[in-house]
C-alpha positions as CSV (number, residue, x, y, z in Angstrom):
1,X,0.0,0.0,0.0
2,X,1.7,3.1,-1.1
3,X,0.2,6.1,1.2
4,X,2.0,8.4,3.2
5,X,0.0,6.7,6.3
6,X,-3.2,4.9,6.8
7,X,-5.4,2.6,9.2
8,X,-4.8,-0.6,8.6
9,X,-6.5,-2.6,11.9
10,X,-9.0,-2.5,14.2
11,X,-7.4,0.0,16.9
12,X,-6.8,2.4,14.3
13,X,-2.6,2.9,14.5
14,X,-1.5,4.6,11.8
15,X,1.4,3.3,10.2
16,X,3.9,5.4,7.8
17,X,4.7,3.7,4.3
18,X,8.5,3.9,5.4
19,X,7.7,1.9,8.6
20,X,5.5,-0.6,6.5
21,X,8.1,-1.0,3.8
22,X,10.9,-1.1,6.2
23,X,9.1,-4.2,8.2
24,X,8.6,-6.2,5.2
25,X,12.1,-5.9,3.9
26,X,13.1,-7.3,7.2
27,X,10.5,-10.0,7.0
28,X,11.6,-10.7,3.6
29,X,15.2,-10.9,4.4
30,X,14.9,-12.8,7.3
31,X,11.8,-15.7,6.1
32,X,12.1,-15.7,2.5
33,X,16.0,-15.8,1.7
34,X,16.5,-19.3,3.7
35,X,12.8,-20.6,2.5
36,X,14.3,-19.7,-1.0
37,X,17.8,-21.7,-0.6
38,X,15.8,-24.7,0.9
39,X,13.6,-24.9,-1.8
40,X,16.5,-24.4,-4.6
41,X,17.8,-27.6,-2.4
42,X,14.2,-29.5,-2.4
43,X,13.8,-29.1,-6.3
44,X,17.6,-29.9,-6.9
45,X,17.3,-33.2,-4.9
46,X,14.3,-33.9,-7.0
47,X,15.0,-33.1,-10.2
48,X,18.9,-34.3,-10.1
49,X,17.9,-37.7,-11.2
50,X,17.3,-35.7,-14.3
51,X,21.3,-36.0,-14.4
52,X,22.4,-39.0,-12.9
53,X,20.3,-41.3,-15.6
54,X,22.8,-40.1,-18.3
55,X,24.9,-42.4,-16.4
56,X,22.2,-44.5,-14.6
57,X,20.4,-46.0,-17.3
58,X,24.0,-47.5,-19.1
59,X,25.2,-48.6,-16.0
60,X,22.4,-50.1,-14.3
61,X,20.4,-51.2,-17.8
62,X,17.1,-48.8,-17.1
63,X,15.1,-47.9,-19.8
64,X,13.6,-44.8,-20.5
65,X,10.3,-46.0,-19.5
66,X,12.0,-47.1,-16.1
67,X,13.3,-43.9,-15.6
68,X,10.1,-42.0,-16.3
69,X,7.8,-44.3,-14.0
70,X,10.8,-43.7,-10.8
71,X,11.2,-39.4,-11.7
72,X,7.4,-39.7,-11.4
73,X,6.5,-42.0,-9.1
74,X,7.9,-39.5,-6.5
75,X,4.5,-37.9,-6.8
76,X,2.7,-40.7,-5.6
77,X,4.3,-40.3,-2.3
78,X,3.7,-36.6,-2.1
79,X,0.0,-37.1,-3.3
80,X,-0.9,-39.3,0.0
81,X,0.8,-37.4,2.5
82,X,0.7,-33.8,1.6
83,X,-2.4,-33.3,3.1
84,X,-1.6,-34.5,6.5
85,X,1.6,-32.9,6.5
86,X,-0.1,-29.6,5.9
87,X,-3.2,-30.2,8.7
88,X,-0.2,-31.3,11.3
89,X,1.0,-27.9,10.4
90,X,-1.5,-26.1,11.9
91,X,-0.6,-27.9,15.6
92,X,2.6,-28.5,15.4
93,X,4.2,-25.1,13.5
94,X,6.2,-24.3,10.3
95,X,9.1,-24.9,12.6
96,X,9.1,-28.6,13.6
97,X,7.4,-29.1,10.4
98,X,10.3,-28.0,8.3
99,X,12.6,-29.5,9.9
100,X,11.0,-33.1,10.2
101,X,10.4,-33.1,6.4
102,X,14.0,-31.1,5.5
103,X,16.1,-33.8,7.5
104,X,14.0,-36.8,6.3
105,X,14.1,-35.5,2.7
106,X,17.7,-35.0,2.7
107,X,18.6,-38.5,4.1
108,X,16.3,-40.0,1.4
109,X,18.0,-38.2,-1.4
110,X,21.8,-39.3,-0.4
111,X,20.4,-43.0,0.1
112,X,19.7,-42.8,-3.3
113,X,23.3,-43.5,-4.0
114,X,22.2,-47.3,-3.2
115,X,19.8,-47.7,-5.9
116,X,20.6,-50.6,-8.1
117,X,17.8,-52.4,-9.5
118,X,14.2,-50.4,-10.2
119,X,12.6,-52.2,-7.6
120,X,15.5,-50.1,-5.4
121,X,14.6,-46.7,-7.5
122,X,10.5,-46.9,-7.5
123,X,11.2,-47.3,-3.8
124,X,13.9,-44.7,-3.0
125,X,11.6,-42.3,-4.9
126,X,9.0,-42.8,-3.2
127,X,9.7,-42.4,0.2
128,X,11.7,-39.5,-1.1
129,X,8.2,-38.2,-2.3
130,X,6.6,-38.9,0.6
131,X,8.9,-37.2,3.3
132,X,9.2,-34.3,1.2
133,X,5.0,-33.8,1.2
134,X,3.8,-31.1,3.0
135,X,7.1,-28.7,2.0
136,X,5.7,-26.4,-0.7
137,X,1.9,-26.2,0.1
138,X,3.0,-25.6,4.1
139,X,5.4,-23.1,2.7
140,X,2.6,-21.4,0.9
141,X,0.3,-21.0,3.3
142,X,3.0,-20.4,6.1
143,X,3.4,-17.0,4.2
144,X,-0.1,-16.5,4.5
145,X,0.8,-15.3,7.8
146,X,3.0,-12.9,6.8
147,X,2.0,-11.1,4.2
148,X,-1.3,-9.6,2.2
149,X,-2.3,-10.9,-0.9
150,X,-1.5,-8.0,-2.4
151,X,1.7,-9.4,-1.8
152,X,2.4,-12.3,-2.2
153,X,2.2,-12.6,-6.2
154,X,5.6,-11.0,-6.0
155,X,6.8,-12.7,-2.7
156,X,6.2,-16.5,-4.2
157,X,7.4,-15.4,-7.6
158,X,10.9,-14.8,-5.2
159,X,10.3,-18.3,-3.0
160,X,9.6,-19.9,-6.2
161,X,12.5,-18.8,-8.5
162,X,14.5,-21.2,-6.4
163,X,13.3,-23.5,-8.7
164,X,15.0,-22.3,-12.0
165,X,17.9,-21.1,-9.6
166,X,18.2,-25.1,-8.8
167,X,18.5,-25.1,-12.3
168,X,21.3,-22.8,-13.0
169,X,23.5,-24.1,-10.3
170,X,22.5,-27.9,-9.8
171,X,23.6,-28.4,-13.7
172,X,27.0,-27.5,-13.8
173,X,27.1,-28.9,-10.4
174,X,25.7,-32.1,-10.8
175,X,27.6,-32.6,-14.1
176,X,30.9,-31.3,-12.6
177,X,29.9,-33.9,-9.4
178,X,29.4,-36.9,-12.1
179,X,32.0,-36.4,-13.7
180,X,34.8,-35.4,-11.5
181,X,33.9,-37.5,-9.2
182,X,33.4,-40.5,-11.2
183,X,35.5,-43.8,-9.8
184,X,36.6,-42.3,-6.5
185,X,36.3,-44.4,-3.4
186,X,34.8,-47.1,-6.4
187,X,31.4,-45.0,-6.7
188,X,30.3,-44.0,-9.5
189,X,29.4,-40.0,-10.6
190,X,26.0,-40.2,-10.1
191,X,26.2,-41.6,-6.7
192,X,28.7,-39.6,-5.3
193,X,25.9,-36.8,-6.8
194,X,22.9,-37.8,-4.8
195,X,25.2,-37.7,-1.7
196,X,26.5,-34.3,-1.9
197,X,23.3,-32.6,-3.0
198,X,21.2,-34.7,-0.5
199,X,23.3,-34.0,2.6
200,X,23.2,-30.2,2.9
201,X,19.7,-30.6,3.0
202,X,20.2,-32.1,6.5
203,X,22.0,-29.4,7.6
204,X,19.8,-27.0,6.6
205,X,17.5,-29.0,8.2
206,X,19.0,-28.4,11.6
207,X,19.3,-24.8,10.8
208,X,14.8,-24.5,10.6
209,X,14.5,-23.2,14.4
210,X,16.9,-20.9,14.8
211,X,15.2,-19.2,11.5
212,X,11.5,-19.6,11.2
213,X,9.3,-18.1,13.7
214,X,6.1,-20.1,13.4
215,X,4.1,-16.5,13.5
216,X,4.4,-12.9,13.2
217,X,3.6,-12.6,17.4
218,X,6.6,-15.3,17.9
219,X,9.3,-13.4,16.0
220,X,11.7,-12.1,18.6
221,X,13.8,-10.4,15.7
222,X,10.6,-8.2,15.3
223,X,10.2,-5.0,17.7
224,X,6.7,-5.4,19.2
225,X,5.8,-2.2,16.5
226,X,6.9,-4.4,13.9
227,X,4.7,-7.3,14.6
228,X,1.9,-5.0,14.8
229,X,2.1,-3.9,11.3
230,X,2.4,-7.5,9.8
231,X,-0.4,-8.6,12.0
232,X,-2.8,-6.0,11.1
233,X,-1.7,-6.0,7.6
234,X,-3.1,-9.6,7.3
235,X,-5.7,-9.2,9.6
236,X,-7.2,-6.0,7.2
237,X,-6.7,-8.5,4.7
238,X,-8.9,-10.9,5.4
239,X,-11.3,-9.0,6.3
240,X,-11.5,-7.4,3.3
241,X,-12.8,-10.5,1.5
242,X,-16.1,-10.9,3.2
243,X,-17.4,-14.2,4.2
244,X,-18.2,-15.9,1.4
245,X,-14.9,-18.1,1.0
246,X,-14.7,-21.3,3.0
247,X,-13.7,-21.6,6.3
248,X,-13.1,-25.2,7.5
249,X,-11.4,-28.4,5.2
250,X,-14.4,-29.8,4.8
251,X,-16.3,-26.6,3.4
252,X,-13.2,-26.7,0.8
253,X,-13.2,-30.1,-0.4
254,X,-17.0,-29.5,-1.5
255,X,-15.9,-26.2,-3.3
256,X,-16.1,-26.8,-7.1
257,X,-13.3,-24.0,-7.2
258,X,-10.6,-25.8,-5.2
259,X,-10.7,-28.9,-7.8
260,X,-10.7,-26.4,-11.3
261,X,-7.6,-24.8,-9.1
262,X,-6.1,-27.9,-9.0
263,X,-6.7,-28.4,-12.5
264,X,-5.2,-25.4,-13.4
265,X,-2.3,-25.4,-11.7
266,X,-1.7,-29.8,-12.8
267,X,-1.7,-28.6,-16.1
268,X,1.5,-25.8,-14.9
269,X,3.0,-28.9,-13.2
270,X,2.6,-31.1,-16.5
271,X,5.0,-28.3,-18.7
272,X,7.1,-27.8,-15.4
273,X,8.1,-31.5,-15.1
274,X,8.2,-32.0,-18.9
275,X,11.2,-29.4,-18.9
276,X,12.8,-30.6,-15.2
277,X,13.1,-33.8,-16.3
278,X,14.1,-34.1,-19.7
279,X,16.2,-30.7,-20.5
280,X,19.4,-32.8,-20.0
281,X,17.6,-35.6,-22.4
282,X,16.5,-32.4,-24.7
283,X,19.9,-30.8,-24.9
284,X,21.9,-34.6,-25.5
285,X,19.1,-34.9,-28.5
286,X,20.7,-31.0,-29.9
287,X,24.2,-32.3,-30.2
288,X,25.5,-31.6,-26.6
289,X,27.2,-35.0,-25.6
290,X,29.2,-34.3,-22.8
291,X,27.6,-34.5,-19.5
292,X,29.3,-31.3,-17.9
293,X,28.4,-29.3,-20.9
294,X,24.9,-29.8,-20.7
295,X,25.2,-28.9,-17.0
296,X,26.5,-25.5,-18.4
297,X,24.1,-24.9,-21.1
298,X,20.9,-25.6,-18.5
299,X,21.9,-22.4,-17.3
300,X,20.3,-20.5,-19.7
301,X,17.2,-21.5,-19.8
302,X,16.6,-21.6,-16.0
303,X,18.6,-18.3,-15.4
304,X,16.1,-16.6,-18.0
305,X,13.4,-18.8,-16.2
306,X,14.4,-16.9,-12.5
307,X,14.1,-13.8,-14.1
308,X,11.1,-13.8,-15.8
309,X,9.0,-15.4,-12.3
310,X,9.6,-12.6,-10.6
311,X,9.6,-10.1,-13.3
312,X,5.6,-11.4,-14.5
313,X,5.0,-12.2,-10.8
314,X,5.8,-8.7,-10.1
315,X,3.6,-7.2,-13.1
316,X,0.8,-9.2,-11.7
317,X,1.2,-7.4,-8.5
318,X,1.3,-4.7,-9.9
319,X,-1.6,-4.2,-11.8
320,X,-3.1,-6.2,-9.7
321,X,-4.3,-9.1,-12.5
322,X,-3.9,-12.8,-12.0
323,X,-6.4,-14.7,-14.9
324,X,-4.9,-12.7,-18.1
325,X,-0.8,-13.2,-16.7
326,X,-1.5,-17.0,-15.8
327,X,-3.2,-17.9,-18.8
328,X,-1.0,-15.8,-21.4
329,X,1.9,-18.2,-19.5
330,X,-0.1,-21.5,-19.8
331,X,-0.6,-20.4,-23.7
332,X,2.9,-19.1,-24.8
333,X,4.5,-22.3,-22.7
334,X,2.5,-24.3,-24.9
335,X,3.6,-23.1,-28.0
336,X,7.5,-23.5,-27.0
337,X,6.7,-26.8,-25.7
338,X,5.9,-27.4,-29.7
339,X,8.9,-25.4,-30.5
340,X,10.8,-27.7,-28.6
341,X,9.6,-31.3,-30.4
342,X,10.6,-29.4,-33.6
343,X,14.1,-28.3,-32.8
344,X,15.5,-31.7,-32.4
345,X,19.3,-31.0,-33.7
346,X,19.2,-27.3,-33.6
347,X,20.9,-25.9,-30.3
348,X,20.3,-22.2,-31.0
349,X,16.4,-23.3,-31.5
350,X,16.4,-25.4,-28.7
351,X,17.6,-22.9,-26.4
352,X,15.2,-20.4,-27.5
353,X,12.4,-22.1,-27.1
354,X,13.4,-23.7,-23.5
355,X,14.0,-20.5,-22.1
356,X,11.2,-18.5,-23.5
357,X,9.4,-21.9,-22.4
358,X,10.9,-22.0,-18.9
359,X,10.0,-18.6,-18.2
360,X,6.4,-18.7,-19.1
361,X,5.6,-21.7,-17.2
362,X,7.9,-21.1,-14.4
363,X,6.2,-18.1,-14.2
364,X,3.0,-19.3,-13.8
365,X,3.8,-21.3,-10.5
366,X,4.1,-17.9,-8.6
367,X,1.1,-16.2,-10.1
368,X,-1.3,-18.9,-10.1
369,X,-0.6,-19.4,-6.0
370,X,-1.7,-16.1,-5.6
371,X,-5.1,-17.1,-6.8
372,X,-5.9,-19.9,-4.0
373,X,-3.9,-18.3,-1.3
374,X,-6.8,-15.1,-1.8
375,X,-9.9,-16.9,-1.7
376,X,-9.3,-19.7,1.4
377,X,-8.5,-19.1,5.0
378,X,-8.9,-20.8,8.3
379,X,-7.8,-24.1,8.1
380,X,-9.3,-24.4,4.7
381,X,-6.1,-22.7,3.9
382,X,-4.1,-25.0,5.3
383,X,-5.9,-27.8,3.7
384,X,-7.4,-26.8,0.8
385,X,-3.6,-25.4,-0.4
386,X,-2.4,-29.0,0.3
387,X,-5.3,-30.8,-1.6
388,X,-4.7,-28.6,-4.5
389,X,-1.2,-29.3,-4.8
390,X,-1.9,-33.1,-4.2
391,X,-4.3,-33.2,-7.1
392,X,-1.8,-31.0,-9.3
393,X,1.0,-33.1,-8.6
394,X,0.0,-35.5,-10.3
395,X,1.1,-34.2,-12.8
396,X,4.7,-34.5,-11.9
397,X,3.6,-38.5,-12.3
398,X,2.1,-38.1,-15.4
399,X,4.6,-36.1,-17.4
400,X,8.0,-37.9,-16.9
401,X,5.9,-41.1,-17.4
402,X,3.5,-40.2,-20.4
403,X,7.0,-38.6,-22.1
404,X,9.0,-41.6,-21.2
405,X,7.2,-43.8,-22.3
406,X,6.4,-41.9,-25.8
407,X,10.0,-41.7,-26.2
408,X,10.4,-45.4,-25.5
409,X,8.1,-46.1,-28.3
410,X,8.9,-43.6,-30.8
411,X,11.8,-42.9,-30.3
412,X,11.3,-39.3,-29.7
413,X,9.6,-37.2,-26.9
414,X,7.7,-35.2,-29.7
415,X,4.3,-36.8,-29.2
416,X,4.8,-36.4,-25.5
417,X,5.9,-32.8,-25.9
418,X,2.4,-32.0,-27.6
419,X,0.3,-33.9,-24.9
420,X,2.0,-31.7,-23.0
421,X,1.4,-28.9,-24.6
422,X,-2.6,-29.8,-25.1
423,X,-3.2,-29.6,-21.3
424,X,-1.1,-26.3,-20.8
425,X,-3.9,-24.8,-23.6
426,X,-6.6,-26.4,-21.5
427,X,-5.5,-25.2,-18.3
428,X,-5.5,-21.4,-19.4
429,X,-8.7,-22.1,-20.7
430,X,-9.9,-23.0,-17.7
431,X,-8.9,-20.1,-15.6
432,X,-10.5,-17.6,-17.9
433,X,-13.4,-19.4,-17.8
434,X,-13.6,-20.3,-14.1
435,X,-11.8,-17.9,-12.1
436,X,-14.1,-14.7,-12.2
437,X,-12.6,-11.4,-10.6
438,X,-14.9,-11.7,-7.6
439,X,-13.2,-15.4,-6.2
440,X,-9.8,-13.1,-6.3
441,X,-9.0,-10.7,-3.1
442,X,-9.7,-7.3,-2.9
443,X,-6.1,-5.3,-4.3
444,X,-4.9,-2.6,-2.6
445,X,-7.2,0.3,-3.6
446,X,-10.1,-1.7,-2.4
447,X,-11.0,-3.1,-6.0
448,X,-11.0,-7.2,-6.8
449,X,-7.6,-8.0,-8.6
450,X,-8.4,-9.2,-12.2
């Protein structure tokens, strides 16, 4: 809110712009920088075994419909806990919560260093799903109580550009890892990968509650002032919505809204998943052969990726529009998605179209959070975040294996490219015709956000 001073709560302190911007930035620097460097670490440790199959499936004999069942069988795991995860939230705190997943995760992801049969791999995966559930959604709403959704577009557009930042340094690292590291101690690269990207996840881990304050009223690095303004901040917020969004789990389970959300945002996770997995595969198929050089040209893609989540998570924001900016990403990540299945042996192409795709996608992560995170409160926030996700995340099941498998068939991920691409169309569709302006929050001049 950009006024020289205003009312924001129910006492009626008045609060200066300076005092308000000056509170956030320390909220921001404090809650948001070490939320973004463990999730860079969570997507990394998910998406490495993006990497170590270059050397996995010779080695061990895996197809690539082996491979695309274990990347996505992760989401299974995730599916049936992330609910609970986020409900236990709510009594427990972000604090223990964090922790517990961050140390389990991290322990997981080394182990995979033992994998050595798909049995092993569909297993390792998994669990590594499944104690990783309840990370992103609890993240999500954990920020809930912390900032306005006028906001948070440009908050989780920050959070979230871990994800393309895992990118731009887990490639180079993980090839530099497999093959530097190749043959020492009689491991092989991609083993000695999983353990040094899966370990300082524990560590970080251990770091959680010295950090994270599990609310605004708990933060002793906070004057009491300061806790004031974020408190009536979010309080003004919510009760600028009205009453007509759900309040408990159960109200948002029977919501027709919280199940097109999740369609919407599985068809983000679809095009997400269908770059995570398979760039490495992508850039091998556009004449890059060795491993530590496709390490270096992922960079580009995700680094244009970070920039352009916060840059069209900003202009939402801004002009205070969600349907238009998440559907223009859905539809222009389509079309590189096709650009992609036609640039097979054509690196400048192929980079083009990654990065222009990895942006538009990316960037749709950020924005379309700041939909949900709007209409639900209460514990419907907490669970009705965490169902969403679920349901989306199927996705990340669906597009390794639907791509893997095409390519195991046909020799090509083309045809699993354009499925791909076909739901991306269909979810922006689906926000412009089911996410009217009056389901969004109230922006900060008092009008719904578009």
């Amino acid at each position: 809110m950009s006024v020289a001073s205003q009312s924001i709560s129910s006492s009626l302190v008045s609060y200066t712009s300076d005092e308000i911007a000056t509170t956030y930035r320390k909220v921001t620097w404090r809650l948001v920088a070490f939320l973004f460097v463990c999730y860079a670490m969570s997507y990394l440790d998910r998406i490495n075994v993006g990497y170590a199959q270059l050397q996995m499936k010779q080695e061990l004999g895996f197809s690539d419909a082996v491979y695309g069942f274990g990347a996505g069988i992760f989401f299974a795991g995730y599916f049936l806990f992330e609910v609970p995860s986020n409900l236990l939230m709510v009594k427990l705190g972000a604090r223990r919560t964090m922790m517990r997943i961050m140390i389990a995760w991290g322990l997981i992801s080394a182990g995979m260093m033992f994998v050595n049969s798909p049995t092993v791999f569909y297993i390792l995966r998994f669990l590594l799903g499944a104690f990783e559930a309840g990370f992103l959604p609890g993240i999500i709403f954990y920020l809930t109580y912390w900032y306005p959704s006028s906001r948070r577009a440009r908050i989780i557009a920050i959070f979230m550009s871990a994800v393309p930042v895992a990118g731009v340094v887990g490639g180079p690292l993980s090839g530099w890892i497999m093959d530097s590291w190749s043959g020492y101690q009689g491991l092989s690269g991609w083993q000695w990968m999983f353990v040094l990207e899966g370990l300082p996840t524990v560590i970080l881990g251990l770091i959680v509650p010295f950090i994270l304050a599990d609310r605004p009223a708990d933060a002793k690095w906070l004057t009491a002032r300061e806790k004031t303004i974020v408190a009536d901040a979010v309080e003004s917020d919510h009760a600028s919505r009205g009453g007509d969004q759900p309040h408990s789990f159960g109200e948002a389970l029977r919501d027709p809204k919280i199940y097109a959300f999740a369609f919407m945002y599985f068809a983000i996770i679809c095009g997400v998943y269908a770059i995570s997995f398979w760039l490495p595969t992508i850039l091998k198929g556009s004449g890059v052969t060795s491993i530590f050089s496709i390490g270096l040209y992922s960079v580009i893609p995700y680094g244009v990726g970070a920039i352009g989540m916060v840059l069209i998570g900003s202009s939402s924001d801004r002009h205070a529009e969600r349907r238009w900016h998440l559907a223009l990403c859905s539809f222009v990540g389509a079309a590189c998605l096709i650009g992609i299945a036609f640039s097979s042996g054509n690196l400048p192409l192929a980079l083009v179209a990654l990065s222009i795709g990895t942006a538009s996608i990316f960037a749709g992560m950020p924005v379309f959070w700041a939909i949900p995170t709007a209409y639900l409160s209460g514990t419907a926030a907490a669970g009705g975040i965490a169902a969403i996700n679920s349901l989306a995340l199927i996705g990340g099941f669906v597009s390794p294996t639907v791509i893997g498998w095409a390519k195991e068939f046909t020799g090509s991920l083309n045809s699993g490219l354009y499925i791909m691409a076909a739901l991306l169309v269909a979810g922006g569709v689906t926000v412009l015709l089911s996410v009217p302006r009056t389901v969004l929050a109230k922006g900060p001049a008092g009008h719904p956000t578009r």
